[in-house]
C-alpha positions in Angstrom: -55.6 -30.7 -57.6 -53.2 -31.7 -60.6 -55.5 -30.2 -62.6 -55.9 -27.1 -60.8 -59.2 -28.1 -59.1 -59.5 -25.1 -56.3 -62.3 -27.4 -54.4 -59.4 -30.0 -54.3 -56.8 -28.1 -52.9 -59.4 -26.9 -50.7 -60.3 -30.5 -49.4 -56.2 -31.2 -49.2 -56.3 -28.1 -46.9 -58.8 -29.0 -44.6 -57.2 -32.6 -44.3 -53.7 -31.6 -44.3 -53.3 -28.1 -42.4 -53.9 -29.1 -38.9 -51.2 -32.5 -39.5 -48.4 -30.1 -40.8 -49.2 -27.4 -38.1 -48.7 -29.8 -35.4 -45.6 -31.5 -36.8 -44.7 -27.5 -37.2 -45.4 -26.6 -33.9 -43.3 -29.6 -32.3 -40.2 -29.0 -33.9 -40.3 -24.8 -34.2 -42.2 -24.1 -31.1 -43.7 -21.1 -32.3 -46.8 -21.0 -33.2 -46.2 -18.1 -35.5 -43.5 -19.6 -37.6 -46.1 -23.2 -37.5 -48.5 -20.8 -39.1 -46.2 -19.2 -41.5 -44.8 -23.0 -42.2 -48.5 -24.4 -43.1 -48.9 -21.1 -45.8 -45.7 -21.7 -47.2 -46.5 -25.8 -47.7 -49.9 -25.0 -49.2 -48.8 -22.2 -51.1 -45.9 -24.5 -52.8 -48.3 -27.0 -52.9 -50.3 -24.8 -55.3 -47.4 -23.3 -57.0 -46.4 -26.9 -58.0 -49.5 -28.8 -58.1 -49.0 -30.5 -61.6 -45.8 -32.5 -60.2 -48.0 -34.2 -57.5 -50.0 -37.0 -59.9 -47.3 -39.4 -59.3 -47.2 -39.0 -55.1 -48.8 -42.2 -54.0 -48.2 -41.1 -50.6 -49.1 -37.7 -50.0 -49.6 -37.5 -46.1 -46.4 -38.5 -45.5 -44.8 -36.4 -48.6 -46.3 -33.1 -46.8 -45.1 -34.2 -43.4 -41.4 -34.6 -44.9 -41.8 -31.4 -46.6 -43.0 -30.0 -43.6 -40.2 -31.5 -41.5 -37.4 -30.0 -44.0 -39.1 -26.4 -44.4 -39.0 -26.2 -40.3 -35.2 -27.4 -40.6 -34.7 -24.4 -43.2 -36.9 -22.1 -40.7 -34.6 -23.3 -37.7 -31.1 -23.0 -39.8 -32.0 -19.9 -40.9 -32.8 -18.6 -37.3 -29.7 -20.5 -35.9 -27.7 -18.2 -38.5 -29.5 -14.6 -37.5 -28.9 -15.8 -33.8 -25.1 -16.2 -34.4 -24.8 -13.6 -36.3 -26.4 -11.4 -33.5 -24.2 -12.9 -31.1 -21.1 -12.4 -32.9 -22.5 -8.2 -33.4 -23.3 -8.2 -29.9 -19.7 -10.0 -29.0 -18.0 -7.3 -30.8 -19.8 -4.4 -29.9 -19.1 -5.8 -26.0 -15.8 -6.1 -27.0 -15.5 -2.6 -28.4 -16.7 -1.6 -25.1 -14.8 -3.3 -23.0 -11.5 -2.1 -25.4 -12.3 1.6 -24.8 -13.0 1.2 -21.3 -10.0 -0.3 -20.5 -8.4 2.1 -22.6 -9.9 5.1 -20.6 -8.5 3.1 -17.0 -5.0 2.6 -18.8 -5.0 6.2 -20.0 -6.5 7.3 -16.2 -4.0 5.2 -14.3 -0.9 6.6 -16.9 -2.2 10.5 -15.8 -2.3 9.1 -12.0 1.1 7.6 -12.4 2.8 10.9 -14.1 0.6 12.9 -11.0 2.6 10.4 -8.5 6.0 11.0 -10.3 5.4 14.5 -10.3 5.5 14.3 -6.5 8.6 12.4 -6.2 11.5 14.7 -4.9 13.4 16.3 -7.4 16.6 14.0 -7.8 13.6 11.0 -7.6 12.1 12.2 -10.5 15.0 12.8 -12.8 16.1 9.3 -12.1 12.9 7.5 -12.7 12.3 9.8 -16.3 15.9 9.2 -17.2 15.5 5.6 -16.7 11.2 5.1 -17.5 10.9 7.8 -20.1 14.4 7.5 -21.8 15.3 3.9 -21.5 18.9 5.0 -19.8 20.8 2.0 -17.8 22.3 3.0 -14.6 25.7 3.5 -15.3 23.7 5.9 -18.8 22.1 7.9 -15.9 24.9 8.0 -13.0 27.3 9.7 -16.0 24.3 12.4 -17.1 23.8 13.3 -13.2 27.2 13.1 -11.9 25.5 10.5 -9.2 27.0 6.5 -8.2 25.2 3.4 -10.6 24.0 2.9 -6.7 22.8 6.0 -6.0 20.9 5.6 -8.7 19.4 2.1 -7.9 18.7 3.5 -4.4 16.4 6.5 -6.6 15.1 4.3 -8.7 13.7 1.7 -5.6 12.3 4.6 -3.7 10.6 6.0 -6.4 8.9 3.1 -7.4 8.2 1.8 -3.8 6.3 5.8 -3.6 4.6 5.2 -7.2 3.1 1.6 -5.8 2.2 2.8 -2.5 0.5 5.8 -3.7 -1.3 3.6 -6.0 -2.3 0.9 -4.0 -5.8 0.9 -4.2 -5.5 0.2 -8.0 -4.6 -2.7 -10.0 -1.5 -4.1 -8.7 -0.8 -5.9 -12.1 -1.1 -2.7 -13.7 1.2 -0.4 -11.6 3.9 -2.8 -11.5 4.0 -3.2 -15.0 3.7 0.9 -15.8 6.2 1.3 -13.0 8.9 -1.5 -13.7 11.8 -0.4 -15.9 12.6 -3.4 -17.5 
């Protein structure tokens, strides 16, 4: 086959082929990539026929060749299968993101809905404070109210805006409706 004897390569083949397609098979367990592992073998086999004079083992040479082209084949899968994941990881991601992004932006319209509600002295409290980042005393001065009339608006708006909202996330209405 050095030589570039086709009835020798041939012979090395039929001997060989079946060996390599079961060592393949065992450690890809896929018959397809076995096959496609076997054509690659004998096609480098042929490709650098002149280098194998000097094998004095040559079952076992294909067999370790084998062995590392199947550890290539399953690196190479292991890769694509990561990568995949990590695409598929981000695109759920993504989803989630802009789902939760349409619940925020559907519980803020339910909120403002709720506020919008609230009696009229209510309402400018909870703005003044929610919306405008006021302290009490900020607030009582602009409305001509006590710091503990104000606290009094300020509890009973929020204790309307949570119970209106119950049937929501409770994490999520306490945080949009604290004024912190």
């Amino acid at each position: 086959m050095a030589e570039g004897s086709v009835e020798a390569f041939d012979e090395i083949y039929a001997r060989y082929s079946a060996i390599i397609y079961k060592e393949a098979l065992r450690l890809l367990r896929s018959r397809e990539m076995a096959k496609d592992l076997v054509q690659e073998i004998f096609a480098t086999l042929w490709d650098r026929r002149s280098r194998f004079e000097e094998v004095e083992h040559f079952q076992a040479y294909l067999v370790t060749m084998s062995k590392n082209l199947a550890y290539q084949y399953l690196f190479k899968a292991s890769k694509e299968v990561v990568a995949k994941d990590e695409v598929m990881r981000s695109v759920r991601l993504y989803d989630n993101a802009t789902e939760d992004e349409i619940d925020f932006r559907e519980l803020e319209t339910l909120i403002e809905e709720t506020v919008d509600m609230l009696p009229v002295r209510q309402r400018e409290v909870y703005d003044l404070a929610r919306n405008r980042g006021l302290n009490y005393e900020a607030i009582a001065d602009r409305l001509n109210i006590s710091p503990n009339t104000v606290k009094n608006h300020l509890i009973a708006a929020k204790q309307f805006i949570r119970k209106r909202l119950a049937h929501t996330s409770p994490f999520i209405v306490i945080l949009l409706t604290s004024l912190g």
